[in-house]
N, C-alpha and C positions, 0 to 999 in steps of 0.2 A: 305469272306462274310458268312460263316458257312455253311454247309453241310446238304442235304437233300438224305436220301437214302429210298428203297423200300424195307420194314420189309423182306420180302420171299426172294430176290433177289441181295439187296444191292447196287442197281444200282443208280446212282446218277446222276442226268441229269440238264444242263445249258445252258444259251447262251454263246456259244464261238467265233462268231466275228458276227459282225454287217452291213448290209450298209441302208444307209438313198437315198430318197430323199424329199428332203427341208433342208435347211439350213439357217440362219441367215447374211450368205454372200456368194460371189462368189468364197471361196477356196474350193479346190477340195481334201480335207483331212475330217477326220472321218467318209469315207465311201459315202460322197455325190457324184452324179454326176457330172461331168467338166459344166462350162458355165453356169451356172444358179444362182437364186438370190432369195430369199423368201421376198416379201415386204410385211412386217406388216400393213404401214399406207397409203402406196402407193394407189390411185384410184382400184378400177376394168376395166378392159380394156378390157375385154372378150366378154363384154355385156353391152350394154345402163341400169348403176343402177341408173340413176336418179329416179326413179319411187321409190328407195327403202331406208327406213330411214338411214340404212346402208349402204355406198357408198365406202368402202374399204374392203380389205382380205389379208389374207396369202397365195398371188396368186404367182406362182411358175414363174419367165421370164425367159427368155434366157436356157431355159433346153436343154439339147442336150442328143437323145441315142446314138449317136454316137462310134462304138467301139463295142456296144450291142445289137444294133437291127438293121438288115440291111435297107437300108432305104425305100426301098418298104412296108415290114409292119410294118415301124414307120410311114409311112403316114394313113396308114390303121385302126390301132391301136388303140384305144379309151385313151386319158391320163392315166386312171387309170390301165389300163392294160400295158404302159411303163415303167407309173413308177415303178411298179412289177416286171417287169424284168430286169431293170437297178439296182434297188435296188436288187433284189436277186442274180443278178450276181457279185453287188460288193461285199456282205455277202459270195457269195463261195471263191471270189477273195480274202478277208480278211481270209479267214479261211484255205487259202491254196489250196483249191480245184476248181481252177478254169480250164477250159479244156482246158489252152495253157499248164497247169502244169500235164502234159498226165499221169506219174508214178499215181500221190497221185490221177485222180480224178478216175483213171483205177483199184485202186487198193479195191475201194468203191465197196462193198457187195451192189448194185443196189436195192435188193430184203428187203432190210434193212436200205434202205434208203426212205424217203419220203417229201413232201410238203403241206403246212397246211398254207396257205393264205387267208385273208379274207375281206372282205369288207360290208360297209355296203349300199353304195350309188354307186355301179362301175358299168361303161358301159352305165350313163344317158349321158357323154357331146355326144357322136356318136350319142345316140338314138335321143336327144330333137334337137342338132344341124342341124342333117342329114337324120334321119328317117331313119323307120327300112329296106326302101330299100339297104339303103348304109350300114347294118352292114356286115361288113366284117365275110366269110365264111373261109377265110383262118388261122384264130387264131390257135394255134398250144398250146396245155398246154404246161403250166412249165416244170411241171414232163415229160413230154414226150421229151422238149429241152434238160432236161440232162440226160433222162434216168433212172431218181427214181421209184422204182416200187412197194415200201412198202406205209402207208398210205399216201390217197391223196385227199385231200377232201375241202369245203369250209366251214366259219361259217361266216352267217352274223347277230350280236346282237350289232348291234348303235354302241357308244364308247368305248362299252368294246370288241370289234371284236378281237381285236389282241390278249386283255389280257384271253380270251376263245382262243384266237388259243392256245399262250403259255402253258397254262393250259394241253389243249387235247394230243399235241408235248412230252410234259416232261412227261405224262402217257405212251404213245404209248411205251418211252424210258425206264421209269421206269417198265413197266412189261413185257419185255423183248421182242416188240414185231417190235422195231427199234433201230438201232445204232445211226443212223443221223437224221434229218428232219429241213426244211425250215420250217421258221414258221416266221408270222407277220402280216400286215395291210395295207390297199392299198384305197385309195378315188381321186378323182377326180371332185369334185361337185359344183365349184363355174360357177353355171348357173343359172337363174330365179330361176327355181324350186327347187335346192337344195341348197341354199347360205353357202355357210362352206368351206371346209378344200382342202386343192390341195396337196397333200404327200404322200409317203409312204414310210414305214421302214421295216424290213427285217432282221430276227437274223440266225442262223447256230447255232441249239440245239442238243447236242450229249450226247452220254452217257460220264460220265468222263474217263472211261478205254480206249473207242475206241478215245478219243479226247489224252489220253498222249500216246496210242498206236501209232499214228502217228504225235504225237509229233507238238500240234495245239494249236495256241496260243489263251490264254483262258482269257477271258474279266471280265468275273462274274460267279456263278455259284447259279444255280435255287434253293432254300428254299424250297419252295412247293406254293399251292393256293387253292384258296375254290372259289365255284361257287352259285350263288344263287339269290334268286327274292324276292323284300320285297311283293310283290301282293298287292300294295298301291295304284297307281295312275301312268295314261298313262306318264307324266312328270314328276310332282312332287313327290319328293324321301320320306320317311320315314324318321319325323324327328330325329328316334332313335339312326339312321343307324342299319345295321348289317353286321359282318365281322368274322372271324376265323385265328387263327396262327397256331390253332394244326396241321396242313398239314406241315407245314412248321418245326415245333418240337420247334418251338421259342417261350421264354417268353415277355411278353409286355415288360420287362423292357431293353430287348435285344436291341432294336428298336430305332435308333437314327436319323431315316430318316424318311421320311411320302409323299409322291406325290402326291398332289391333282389332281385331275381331273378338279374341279374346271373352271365351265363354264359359271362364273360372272352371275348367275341369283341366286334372294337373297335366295329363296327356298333350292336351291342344293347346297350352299355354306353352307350355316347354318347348314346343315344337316352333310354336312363332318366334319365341326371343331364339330360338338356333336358329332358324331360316333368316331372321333380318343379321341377325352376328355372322353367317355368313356370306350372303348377300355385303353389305356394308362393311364390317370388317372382323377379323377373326377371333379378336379378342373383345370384351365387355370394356376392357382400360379403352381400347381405342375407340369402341364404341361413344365412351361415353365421352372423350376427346373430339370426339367430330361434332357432339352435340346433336345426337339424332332424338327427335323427340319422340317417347313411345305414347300413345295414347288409347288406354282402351277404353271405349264408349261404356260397353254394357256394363261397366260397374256404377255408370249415375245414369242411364237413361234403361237399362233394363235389354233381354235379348228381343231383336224387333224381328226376327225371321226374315220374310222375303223383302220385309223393307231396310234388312241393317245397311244394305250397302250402300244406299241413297243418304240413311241419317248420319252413318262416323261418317262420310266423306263434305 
């Protein structure tokens, strides 16, 4: 997928395995949870939505931590904080480093290691279901479950949550200031008050040396990314867009893939097919001549909130 390294350092940092939860069915392959189902068109069943013009989601059934969280604080737990840890245990488990596999996970420079999860709606189902009597005081961080002790932190910015973790993950890597880091996006929120996304995904970001160091099976590897605020409007995007490749070291013409975001409102749709037509090239004919593939997720997997940027990518 081409190569991003850090001028001073040469350090190259990507996602090297992944675990999801939400899935499209109930197999328990590409990292999803055992026992669970993601229904698209399915009712809500969480909450009386008749009141609401919308009356289905991408509500997650039959999940199970089982295996990953004992089950005293999988009762306790707020969904968005399971599926955090289901998902992040399968992303160590996929990457090798999981704590039955005692050599590789003992052999990890702890101090050089860290976690970068985020969300932008986590811990309302406990709060609006239960109130704030019943929040559980016993939550125990990630980082502290396996003992990461380099950066550790949260970002919560709406739907780009995950793809600001990534961002922050592959710096911390690139200026030599982690080997490893968890990184990705976690929501919970199909209640009243926040109707959206029930997921979370979960990558394993290394530097590429300490990933062929111990010999870790590598998925993709990170280009670069840019961060930035059109200062437009609470919602509605600029219909210019603006975006950057130079982080990444890549020409437009390189570019034969495109992931929308794309959250079927006509505003924000308009605004990405202009921003990638100018980006890539000025017209739709030439557009569709270079063969740039647009793809937006949330029309089969549903909007995932702070986790979409981990799931389209």
């Amino acid at each position: 997928m081409g190569r991003s390294r850090d001028a001073s350092e040469g350090r190259r940092a990507g996602p090297r395995s992944c675990g999801r939860c939400g899935g499209a069915d109930a197999r328990a392959g590409a990292g999803s949870p055992p026992a669970h189902t993601l229904g698209l068109r399915l009712p809500i069943d969480r909450f009386d939505a008749g009141s609401f013009p919308t009356r289905f989601a991408a509500q997650i059934r039959r999940f199970s931590s089982e295996g990953y969280i004992d089950g005293k604080n999988s009762c306790r737990l707020d969904g968005c904080l399971r599926y955090c840890i289901v998902s992040g245990k399968k992303a160590r488990e996929n990457a090798g480093l999981a704590k039955a596999l005692f050599d590789a996970h003992a052999k990890l420079d702890k101090v050089r290691a860290g976690v970068l999860v985020g969300t932008c709606m986590g811990g309302l189902t406990n709060l609006i279901e239960k109130g704030y009597r019943k929040i559980s005081p016993f939550f125990i961080p990630y980082a502290m479950d396996v003992g990461f002790m380099g950066p550790n932190y949260s970002i919560s910015n709406a739907g780009a949550t995950s793809n600001y973790c990534f961002y922050a993950a592959a710096n911390h890597i690139r200026r030599g200031e982690a080997d490893i880091i968890i990184a990705g996006g976690t929501a919970a929120a199909i209640i009243p008050i926040g109707l959206g996304g029930f997921v979370a995904c979960v990558l394993v970001m290394e530097s590429l040396e300490h990933a062929m160091k111990r010999d870790a099976p590598i998925i993709a590897e990170y280009l670069g990314g840019a961060v930035n605020c059109d200062a437009y409007h609470m919602t509605d995007p600029r219909s210019d867009g603006l975006g950057s490749l130079e982080d990444a070291g890549v020409a437009p013409e390189e570019v034969n893939y495109s992931n929308a975001h794309a959250t079927s409102t006509l505003a924000g749709d308009l605004a990405e097919v202009r921003a990638i037509k100018q980006v890539f090239y000025n017209t739709s004919e030439k557009l569709i001549q270079r063969s740039v593939c647009l793809h937006p997720c949330p029309s089969m997997i549903g909007l995932c909130l702070g986790a979409a940027g981990v799931l389209h990518h």
